[in-house]
C-alpha positions as a Python dict, from the first residue, in 0.01 Angstrom:
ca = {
    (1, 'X'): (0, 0, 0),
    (2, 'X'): (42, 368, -144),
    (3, 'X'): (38, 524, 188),
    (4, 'X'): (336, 250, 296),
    (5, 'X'): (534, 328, -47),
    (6, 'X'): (478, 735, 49),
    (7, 'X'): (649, 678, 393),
    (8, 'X'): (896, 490, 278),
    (9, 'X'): (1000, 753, 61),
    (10, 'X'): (1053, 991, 369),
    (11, 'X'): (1238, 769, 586),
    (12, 'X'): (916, 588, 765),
    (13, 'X'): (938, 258, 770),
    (14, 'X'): (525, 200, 866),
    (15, 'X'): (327, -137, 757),
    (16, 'X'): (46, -284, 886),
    (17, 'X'): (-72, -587, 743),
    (18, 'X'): (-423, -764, 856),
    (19, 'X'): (-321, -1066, 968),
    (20, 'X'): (-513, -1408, 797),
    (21, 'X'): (-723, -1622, 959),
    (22, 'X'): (-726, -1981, 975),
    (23, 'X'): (-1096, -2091, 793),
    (24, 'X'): (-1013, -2436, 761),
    (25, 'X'): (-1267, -2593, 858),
    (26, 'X'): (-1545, -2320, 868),
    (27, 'X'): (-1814, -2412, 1097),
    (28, 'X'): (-2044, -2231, 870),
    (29, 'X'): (-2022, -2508, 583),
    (30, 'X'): (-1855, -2828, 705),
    (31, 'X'): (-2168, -3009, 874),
    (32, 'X'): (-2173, -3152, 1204),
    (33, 'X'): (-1840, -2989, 1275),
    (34, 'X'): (-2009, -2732, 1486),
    (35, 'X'): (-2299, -2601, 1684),
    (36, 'X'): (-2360, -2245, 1715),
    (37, 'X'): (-2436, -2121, 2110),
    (38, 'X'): (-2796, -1962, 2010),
    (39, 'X'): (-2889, -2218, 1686),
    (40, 'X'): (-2849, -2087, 1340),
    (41, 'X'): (-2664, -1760, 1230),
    (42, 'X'): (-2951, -1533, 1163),
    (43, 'X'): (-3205, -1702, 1402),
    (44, 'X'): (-3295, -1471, 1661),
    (45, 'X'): (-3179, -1550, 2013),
    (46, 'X'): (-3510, -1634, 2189),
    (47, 'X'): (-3601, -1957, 2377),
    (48, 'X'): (-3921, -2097, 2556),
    (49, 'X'): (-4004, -2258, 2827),
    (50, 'X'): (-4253, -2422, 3020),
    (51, 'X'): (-4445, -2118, 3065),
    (52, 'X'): (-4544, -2128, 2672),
    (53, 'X'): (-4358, -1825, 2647),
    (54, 'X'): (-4063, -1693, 2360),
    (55, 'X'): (-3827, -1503, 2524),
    (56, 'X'): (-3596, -1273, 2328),
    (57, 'X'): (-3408, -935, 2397),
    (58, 'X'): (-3761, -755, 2241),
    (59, 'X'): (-4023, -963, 2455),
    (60, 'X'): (-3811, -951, 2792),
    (61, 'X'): (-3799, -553, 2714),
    (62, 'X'): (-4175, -539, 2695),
    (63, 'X'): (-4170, -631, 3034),
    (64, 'X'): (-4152, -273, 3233),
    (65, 'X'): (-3935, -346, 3505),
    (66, 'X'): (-3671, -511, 3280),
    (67, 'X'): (-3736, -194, 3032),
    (68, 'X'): (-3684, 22, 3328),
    (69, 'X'): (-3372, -166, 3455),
    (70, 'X'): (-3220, -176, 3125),
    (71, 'X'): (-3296, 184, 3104),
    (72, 'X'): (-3123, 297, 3382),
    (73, 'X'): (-2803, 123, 3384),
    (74, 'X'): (-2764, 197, 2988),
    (75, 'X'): (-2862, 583, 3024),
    (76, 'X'): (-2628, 638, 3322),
    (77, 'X'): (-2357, 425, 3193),
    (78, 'X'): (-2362, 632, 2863),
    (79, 'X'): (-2441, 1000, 3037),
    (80, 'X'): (-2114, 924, 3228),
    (81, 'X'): (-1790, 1154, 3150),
    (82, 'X'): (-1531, 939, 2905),
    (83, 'X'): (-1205, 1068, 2841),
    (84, 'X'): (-872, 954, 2706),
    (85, 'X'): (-616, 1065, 2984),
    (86, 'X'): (-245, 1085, 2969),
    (87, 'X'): (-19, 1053, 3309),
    (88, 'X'): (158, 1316, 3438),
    (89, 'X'): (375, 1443, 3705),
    (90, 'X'): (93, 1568, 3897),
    (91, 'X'): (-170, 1310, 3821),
    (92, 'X'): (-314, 1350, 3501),
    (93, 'X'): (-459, 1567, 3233),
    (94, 'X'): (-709, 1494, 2939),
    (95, 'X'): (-528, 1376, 2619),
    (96, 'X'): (-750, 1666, 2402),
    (97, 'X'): (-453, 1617, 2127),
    (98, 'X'): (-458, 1284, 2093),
    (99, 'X'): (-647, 1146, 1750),
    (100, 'X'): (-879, 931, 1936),
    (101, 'X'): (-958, 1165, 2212),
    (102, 'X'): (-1220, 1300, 1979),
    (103, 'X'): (-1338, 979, 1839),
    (104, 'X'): (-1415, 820, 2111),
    (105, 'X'): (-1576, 1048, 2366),
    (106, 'X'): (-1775, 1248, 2081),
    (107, 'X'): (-1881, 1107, 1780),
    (108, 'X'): (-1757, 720, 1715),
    (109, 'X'): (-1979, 679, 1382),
    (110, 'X'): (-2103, 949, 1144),
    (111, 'X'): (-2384, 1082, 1266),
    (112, 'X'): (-2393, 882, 1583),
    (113, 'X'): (-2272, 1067, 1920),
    (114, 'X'): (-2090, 908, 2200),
    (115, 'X'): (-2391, 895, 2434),
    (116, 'X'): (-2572, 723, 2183),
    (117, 'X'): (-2330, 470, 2055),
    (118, 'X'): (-2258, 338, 2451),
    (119, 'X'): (-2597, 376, 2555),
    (120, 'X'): (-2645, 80, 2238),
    (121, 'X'): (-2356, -78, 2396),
    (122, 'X'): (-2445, -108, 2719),
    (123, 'X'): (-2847, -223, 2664),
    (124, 'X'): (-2708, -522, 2463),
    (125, 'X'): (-2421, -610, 2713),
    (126, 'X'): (-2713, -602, 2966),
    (127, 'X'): (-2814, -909, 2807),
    (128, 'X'): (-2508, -1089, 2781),
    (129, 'X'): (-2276, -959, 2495),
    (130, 'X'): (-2242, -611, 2340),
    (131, 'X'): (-2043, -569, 2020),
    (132, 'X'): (-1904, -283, 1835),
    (133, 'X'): (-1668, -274, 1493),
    (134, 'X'): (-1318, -99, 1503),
    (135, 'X'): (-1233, 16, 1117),
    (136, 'X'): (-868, 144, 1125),
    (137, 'X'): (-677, 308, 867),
    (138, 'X'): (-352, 257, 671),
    (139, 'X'): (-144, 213, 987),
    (140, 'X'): (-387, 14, 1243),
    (141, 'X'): (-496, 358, 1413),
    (142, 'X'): (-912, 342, 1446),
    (143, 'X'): (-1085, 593, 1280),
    (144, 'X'): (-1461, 445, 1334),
    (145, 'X'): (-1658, 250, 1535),
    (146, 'X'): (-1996, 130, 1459),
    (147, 'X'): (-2213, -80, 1697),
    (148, 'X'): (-2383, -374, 1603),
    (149, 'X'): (-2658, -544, 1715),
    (150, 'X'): (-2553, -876, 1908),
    (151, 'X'): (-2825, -1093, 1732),
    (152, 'X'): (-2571, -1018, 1421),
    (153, 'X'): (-2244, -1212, 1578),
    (154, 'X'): (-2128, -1534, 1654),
    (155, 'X'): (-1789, -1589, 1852),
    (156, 'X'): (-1590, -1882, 1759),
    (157, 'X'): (-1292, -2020, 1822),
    (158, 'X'): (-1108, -2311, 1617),
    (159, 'X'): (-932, -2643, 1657),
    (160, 'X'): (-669, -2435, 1832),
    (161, 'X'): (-809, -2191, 2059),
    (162, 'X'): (-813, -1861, 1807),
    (163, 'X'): (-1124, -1636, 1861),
    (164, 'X'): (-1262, -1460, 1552),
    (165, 'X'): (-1629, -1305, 1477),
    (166, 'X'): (-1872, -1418, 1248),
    (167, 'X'): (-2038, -1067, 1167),
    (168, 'X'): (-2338, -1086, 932),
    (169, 'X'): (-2382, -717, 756),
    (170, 'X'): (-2680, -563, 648),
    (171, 'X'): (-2674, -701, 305),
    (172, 'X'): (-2689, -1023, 416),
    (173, 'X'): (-2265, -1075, 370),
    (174, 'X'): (-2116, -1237, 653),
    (175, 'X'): (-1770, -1078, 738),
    (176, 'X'): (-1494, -1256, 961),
    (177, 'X'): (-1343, -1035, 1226),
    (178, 'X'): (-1071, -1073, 1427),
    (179, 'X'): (-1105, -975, 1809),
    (180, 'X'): (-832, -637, 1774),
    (181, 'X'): (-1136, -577, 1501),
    (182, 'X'): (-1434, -597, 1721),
    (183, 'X'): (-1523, -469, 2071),
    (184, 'X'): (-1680, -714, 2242),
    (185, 'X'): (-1857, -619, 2597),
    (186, 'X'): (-2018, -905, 2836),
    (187, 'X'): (-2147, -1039, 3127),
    (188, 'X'): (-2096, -1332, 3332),
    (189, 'X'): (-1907, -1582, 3156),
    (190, 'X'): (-1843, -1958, 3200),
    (191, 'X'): (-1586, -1984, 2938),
    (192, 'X'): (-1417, -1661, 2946),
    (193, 'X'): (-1515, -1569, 2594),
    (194, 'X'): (-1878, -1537, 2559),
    (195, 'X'): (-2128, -1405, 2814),
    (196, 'X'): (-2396, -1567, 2962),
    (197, 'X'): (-2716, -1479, 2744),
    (198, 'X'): (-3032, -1285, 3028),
    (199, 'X'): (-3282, -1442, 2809),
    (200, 'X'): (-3182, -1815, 2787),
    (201, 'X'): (-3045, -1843, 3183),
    (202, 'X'): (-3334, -1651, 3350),
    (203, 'X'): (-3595, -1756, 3050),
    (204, 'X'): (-3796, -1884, 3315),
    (205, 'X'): (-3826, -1593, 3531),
    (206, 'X'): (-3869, -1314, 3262),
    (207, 'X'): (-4129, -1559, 3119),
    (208, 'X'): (-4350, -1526, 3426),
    (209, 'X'): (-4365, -1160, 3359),
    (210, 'X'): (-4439, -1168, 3014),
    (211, 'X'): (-4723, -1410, 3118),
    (212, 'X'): (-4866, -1210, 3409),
    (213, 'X'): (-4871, -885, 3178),
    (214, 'X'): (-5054, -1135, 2926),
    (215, 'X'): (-5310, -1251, 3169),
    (216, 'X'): (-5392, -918, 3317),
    (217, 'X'): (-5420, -765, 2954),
    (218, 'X'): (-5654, -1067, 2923),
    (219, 'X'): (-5801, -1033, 3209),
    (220, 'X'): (-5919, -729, 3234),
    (221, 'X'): (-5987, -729, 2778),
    (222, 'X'): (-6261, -995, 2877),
    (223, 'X'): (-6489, -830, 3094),
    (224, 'X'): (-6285, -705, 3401),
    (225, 'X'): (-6503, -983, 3573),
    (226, 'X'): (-6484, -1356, 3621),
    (227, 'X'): (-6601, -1600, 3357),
    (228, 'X'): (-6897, -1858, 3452),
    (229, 'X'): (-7041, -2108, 3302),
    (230, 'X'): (-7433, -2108, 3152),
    (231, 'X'): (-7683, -2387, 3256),
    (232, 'X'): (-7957, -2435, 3042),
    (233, 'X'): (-8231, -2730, 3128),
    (234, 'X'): (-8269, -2878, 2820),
    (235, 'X'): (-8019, -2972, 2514),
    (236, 'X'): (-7897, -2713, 2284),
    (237, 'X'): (-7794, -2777, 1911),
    (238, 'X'): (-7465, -2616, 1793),
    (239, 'X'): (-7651, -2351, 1605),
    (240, 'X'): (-7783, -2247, 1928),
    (241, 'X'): (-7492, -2304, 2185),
    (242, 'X'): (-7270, -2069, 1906),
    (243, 'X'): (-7557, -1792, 1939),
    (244, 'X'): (-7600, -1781, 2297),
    (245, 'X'): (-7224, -1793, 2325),
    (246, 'X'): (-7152, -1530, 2089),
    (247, 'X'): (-7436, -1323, 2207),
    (248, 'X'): (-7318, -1298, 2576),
    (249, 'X'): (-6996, -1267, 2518),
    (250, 'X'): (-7065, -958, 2249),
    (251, 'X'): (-7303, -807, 2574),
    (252, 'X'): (-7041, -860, 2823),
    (253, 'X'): (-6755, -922, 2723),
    (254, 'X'): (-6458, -636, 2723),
    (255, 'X'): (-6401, -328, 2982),
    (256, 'X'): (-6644, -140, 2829),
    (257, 'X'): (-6944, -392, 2911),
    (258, 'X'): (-6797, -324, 3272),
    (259, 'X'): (-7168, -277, 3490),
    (260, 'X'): (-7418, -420, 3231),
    (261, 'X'): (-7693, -607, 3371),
    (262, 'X'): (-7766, -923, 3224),
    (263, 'X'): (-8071, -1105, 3186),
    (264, 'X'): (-8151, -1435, 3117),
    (265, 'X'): (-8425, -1666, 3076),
    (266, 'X'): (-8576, -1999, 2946),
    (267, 'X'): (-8481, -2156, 3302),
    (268, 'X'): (-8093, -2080, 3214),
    (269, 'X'): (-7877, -1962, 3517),
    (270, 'X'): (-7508, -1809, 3552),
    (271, 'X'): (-7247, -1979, 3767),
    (272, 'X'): (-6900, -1781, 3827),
    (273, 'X'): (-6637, -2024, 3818),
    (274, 'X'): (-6305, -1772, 3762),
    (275, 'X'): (-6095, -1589, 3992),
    (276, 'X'): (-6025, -1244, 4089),
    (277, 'X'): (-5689, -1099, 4058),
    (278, 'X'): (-5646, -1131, 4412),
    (279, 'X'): (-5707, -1488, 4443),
    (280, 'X'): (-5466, -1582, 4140),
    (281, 'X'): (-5217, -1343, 4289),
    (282, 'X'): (-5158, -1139, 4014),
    (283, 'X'): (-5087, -824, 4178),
    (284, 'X'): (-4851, -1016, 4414),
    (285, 'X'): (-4675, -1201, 4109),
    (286, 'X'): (-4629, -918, 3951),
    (287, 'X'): (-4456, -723, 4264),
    (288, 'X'): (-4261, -1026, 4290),
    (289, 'X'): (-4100, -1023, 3945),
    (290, 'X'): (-3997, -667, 3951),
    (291, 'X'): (-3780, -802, 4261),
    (292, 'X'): (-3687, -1084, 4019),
    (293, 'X'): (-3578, -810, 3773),
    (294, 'X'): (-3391, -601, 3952),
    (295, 'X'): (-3185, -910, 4084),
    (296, 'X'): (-3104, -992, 3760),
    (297, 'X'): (-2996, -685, 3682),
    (298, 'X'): (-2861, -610, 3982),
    (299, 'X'): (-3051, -257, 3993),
    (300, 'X'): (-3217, -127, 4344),
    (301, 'X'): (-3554, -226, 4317),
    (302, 'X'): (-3647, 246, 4437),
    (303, 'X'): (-3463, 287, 4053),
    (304, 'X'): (-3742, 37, 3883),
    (305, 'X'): (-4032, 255, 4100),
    (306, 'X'): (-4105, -9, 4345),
    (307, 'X'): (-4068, 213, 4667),
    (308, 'X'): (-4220, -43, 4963),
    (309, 'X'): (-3915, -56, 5167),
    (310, 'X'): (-3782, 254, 5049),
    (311, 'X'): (-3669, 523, 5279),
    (312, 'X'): (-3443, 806, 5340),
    (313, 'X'): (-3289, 689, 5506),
    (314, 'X'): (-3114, 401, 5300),
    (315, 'X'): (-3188, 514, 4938),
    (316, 'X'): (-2882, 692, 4949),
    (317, 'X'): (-2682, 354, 5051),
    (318, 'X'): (-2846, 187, 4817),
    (319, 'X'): (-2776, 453, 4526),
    (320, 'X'): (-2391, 412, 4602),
    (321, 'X'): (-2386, 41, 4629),
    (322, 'X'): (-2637, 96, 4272),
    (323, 'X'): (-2253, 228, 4155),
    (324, 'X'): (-1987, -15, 4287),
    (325, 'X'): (-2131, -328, 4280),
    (326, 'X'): (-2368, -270, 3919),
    (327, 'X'): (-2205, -3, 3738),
    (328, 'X'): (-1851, -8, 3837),
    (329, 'X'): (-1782, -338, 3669),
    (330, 'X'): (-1963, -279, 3357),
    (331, 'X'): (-1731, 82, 3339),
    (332, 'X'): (-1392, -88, 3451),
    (333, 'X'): (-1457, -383, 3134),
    (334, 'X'): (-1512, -91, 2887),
    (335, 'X'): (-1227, 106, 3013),
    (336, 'X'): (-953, -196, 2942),
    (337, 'X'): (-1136, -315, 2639),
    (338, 'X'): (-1081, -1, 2469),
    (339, 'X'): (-787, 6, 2604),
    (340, 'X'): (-660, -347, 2468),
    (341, 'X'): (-795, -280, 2115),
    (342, 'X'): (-771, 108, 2061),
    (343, 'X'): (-417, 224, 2173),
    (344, 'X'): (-121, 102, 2028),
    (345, 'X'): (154, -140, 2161),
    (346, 'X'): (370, 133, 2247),
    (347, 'X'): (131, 383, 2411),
    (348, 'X'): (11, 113, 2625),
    (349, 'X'): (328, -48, 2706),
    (350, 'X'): (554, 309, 2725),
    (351, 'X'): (315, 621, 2770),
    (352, 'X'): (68, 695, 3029),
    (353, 'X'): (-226, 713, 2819),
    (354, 'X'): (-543, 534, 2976),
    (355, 'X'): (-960, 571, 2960),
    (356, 'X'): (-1167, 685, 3238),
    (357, 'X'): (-1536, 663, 3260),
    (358, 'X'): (-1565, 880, 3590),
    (359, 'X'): (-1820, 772, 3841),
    (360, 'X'): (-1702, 1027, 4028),
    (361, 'X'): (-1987, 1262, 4025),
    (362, 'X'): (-2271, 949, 4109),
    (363, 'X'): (-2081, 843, 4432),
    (364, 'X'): (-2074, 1213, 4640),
    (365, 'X'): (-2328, 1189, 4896),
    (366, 'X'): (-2581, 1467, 4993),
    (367, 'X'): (-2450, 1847, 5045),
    (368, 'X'): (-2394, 1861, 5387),
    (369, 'X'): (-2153, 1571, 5369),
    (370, 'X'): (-1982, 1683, 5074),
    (371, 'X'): (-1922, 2043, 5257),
    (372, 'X'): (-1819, 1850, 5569),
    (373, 'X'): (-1576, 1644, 5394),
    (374, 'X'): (-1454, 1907, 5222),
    (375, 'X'): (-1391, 2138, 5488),
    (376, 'X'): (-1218, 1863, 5688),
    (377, 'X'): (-978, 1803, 5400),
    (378, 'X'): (-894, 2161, 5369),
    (379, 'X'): (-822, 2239, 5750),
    (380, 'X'): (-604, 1932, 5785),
    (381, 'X'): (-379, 1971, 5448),
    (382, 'X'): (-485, 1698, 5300),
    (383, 'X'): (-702, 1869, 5032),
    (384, 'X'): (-649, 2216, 4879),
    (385, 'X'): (-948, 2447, 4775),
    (386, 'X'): (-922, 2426, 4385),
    (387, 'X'): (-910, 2036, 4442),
    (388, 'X'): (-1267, 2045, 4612),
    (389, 'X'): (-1323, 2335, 4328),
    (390, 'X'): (-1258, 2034, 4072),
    (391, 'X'): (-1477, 1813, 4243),
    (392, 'X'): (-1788, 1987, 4251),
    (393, 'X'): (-1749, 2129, 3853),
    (394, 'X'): (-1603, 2433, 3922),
    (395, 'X'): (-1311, 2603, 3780),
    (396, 'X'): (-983, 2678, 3965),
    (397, 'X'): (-888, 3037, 4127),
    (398, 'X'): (-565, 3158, 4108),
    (399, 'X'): (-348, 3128, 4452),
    (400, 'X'): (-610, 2843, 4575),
    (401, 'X'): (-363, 2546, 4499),
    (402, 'X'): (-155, 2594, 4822),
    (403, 'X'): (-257, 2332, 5116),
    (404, 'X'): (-391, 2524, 5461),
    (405, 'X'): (-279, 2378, 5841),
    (406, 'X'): (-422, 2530, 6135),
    (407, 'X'): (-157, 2711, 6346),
    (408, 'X'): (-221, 2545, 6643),
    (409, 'X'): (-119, 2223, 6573),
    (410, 'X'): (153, 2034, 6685),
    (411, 'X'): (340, 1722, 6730),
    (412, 'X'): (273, 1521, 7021),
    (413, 'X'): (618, 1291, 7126),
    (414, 'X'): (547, 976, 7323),
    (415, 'X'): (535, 1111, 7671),
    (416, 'X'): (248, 1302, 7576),
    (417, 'X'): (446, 1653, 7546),
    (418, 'X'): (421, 1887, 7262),
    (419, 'X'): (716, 1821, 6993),
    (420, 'X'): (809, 2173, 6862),
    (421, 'X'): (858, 2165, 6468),
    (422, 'X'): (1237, 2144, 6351),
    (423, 'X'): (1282, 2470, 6212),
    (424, 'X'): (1585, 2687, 6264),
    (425, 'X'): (1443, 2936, 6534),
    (426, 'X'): (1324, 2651, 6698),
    (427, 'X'): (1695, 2428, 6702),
    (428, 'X'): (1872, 2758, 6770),
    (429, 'X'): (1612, 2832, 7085),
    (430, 'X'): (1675, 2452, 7182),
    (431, 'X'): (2040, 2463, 7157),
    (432, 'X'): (2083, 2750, 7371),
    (433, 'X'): (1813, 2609, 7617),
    (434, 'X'): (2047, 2299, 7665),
    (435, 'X'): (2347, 2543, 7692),
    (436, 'X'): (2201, 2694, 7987),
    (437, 'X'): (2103, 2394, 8160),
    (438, 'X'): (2473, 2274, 8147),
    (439, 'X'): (2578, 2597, 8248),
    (440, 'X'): (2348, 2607, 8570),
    (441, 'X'): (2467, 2203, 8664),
    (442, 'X'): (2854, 2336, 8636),
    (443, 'X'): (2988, 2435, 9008),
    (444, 'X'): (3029, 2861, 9003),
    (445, 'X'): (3407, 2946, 9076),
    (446, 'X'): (3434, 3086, 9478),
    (447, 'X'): (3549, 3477, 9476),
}
């Protein structure tokens, strides 16, 4: 209000005013009226399945190939060059004087650094929906973000279409956002507002990992052998079944039993009954679901360590379809969602301002193609030396910004004859070539 009053006084005619919301009814009080996506407000997203399994954003990362997945789309994601841009006449240069050029590429939160507050981002939108709080000053311009986790907001939408955010803040206050107040990063969608939550559509398939982990923990925790049954002639009592039980189990029981002889006597024998890894296929299950997880991920199964079919030949395919068909979409959504809710009306309608995150440097190929491709560009004009400078890093050198064209090139017309350039030497050697011609065709004068 002060700040408005002060500009006023100068000639600036600024106001910004938060617009209100529509609460009426609030799905948070009026009963029956609605049901939240994942259950109650601060319940946290999990489900379970047939497997006997909860499966939450914390259990499914306990599983390492969804940890590793996660890991490596989040990390490179966030390790990737962002930039505020602005258009010019020769392409574009970074915006370093803009105020959010600063904010959003270096530090978006007090004490948290860019790398750390999209790397955040990025693990939760993994998983359906990322979130992340715009705080703006006196005249709408952000000065802050700060991420929050996604178990903390619920979308909505009202009787008449209007998104807001249900945000619930550390002390237990629930705030009501608006979407230019909230970024809001996700994944596959079926109604174009929310994303698809990993752990409730593929609970069923991450479940099977947590429960093969389980069983081989198990497993191997009780004995590293197969279990058996003890046959005893005669009838025990209780008081002697729970002291033969607890007495071979205590001897035998747990990997560091693992080679004990055991003895037995009284006419009792030992009958194996269990099954080794191999013949419940746990080592095969488990192969199987790090293919499961880097489907779901849509990560190359060589980046989660499983290197079977792996080669040299097509690990480098793989890493550059890794970046256009999983990364590149995740990067183009950030790009226009900060886009949409950072800049304002008039940069984005009438300046050339616009956010890059550059995947640049993960699609070159090996050296030898780079210098190949580089070389071709620069002896056919297409590409000047400081531009392949720029693309490896490097910084520019003066008098390198001129294209090169080898001297021996020329214009081929359609009869297959070389087509001399049109520059004046050339037209004046033409011109007087046809003079002569029509010279020799006229009939000489007889002495």
């Amino acid at each position: 209000m002060y700040l408005n009053t002060i500009m006023r006084l100068f000639g600036f005619n600024i106001s910004w005013v938060k617009p209100e919301i529509d609460k009426d009814p609030d799905p948070r009080t009026t009963q029956g009226a609605f049901e939240w996506p994942w259950g109650n407000l601060n319940a946290p997203y999990q489900s379970m399945n047939g497997a006997g399994m909860f499966v939450s954003q914390e259990t499914a990362l306990s599983v390492p190939a969804i940890w590793s997945a996660v890991n490596v789309v989040a990390n490179t994601l966030a390790a990737l060059p962002f930039d505020l841009y602005d258009k010019t006449d020769a392409g574009a240069e970074l915006a370093i004087n803009h105020p959010l050029y600063y904010l959003t590429k270096t530090e978006p939160d007090d004490y948290v650094t860019g790398f750390e507050f999209r790397r955040n981002l990025f693990v939760d939108a993994c998983f359906g929906n990322a979130y992340a709080r715009i705080y703006r000053n006196g005249i709408g311009r952000p000065y802050k973000f700060e991420y929050i986790p996604r178990r903390r907001v619920m979308p909505y939408k009202d009787s008449q279409g209007k998104p807001f955010y249900f945000v619930t803040m550390r002390d237990g206050s629930v705030d009501t956002l608006q979407p230019y107040e909230i970024l809001h990063i996700k994944g596959i969608s079926l109604d174009g507002f929310i994303g698809e939550d990993i752990t409730v559509r593929h609970s069923t398939s991450i479940s099977t990992s947590i429960a093969a982990d389980k069983y081989g923990n198990y497993f191997f925790g009780n004995g590293a052998n197969p279990s058996g049954v003890i046959g005893y002639p005669g009838v025990l009592s209780a008081a002697q079944r729970s002291i033969l039980e607890d007495n071979f189990n205590r001897r035998n029981a747990g990997v560091q039993n693992v080679g004990k002889n055991l003895v037995i006597d009284g006419g009792m024998t030992y009958t194996k009954i269990g099954q080794t890894p191999e013949e419940a296929m746990l080592n095969e299950t488990r192969n199987f679901q790090v293919n499961e997880s880097a489907r779901i991920f849509g990560v190359p199964a060589h980046l989660l360590q499983q290197l079977d079919r792996a080669t040299f030949n097509n690990i480098e395919t793989m890493n550059i379809q890794f970046v256009v068909l999983c990364l590149k979409p995740w990067a183009v959504q950030f790009e226009q969602e900060m886009f949409i809710k950072t800049l304002t009306k008039a940069e984005k309608v009438n300046s050339g301002f616009f956010y890059r995150l550059n995947l640049t440097g993960l699609l070159r190929g090996d050296t030898k193609a780079r210098t190949e491709m580089y070389a071709s560009g620069i002896l056919n004009g297409w590409l000047t030396r400081n531009e392949a400078r720029t693309m490896e890093d490097l910084n520019i050198i003066e008098g390198l910004d001129s294209p090169l064209m080898q001297a021996n090139m020329s214009i081929i017309d359609e009869s297959g004859n070389v087509k001399m350039p049109e520059t004046p030497d050339n037209q004046n050697a033409q011109n007087q070539t046809q003079i002569n011609a029509t010279d020799a065709q006229q009939p000489q004068a007889s002495k």
